[in-house]
C-alpha positions in Angstrom: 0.0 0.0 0.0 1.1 3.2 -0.6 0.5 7.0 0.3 1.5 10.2 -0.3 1.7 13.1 2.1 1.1 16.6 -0.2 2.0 20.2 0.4 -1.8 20.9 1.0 -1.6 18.9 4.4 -3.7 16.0 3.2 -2.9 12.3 2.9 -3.7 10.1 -0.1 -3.8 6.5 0.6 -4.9 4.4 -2.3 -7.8 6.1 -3.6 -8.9 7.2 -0.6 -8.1 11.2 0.6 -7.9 11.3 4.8 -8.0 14.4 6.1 -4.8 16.2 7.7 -3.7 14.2 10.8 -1.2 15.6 13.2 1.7 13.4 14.4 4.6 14.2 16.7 8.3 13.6 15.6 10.6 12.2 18.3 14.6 11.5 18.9 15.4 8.2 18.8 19.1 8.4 19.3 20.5 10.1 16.3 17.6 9.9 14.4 14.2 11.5 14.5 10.6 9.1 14.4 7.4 10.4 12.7 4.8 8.6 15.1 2.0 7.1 12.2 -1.5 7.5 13.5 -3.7 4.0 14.5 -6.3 5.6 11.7 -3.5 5.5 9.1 -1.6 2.3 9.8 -4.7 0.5 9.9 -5.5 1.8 6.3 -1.7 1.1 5.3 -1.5 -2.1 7.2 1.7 -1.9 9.3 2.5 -2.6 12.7 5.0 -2.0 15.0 8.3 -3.6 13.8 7.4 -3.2 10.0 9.7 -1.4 7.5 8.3 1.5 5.1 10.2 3.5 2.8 9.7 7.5 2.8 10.7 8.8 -1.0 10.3 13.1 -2.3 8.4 13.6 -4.8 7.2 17.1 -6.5 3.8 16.7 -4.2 5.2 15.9 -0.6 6.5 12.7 0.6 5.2 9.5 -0.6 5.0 6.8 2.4 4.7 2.8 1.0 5.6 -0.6 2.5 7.1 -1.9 -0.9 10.8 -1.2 -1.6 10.9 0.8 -5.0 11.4 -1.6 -8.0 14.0 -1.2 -10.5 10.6 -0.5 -12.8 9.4 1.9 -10.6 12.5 4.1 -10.5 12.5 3.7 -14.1 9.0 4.8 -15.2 9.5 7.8 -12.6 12.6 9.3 -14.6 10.8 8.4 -17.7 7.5 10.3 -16.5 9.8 13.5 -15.2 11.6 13.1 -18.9 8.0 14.0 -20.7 7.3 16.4 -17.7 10.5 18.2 -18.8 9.2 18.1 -22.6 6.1 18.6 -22.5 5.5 21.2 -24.7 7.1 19.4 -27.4 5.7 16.3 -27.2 2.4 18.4 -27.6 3.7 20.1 -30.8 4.4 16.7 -31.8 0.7 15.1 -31.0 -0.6 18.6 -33.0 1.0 17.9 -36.1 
């Protein structure tokens, strides 16, 4: 399952939007913890223990329990490619 946090303080979790839900962010030695709200790990399906991988993207931060694929990373820098060109892939489709 995946979800993404956007800039517009809402999280998207499958097809589902949830409303903004605040969190606190501890120390944990060196490292800081975002504490994941029962509503939210219920809909994502992890527990305590369970590994989930925090990526950037141009919306927010995208939260998922599946590593990133090979595929994955490469349709992503294939999609940001036509991003980058996307007025001349539209000349192209007007021609």
């Amino acid at each position: 399952m995946t979800g993404t946090f956007n800039n517009f303080g809402r999280f998207a979790c499958g097809y589902a939007i949830m409303p903004l839900m605040k969190t606190d962010v501890t120390k944990i030695g060196d490292s800081l913890a975002v504490t994941v709200p029962d509503e939210l790990a219920g809909k994502l399906g992890i527990k305590p223990g369970d590994t989930v991988f925090l990526t950037e993207t141009k919306d927010g931060l995208q939260l998922t329990t599946q590593a990133p694929s090979e595929y994955e990373e490469q349709l992503a820098s294939g999609r940001a490619f036509v991003e980058r060109h996307k007025k001349a892939f539209q000349l192209l489709a007007n021609r």
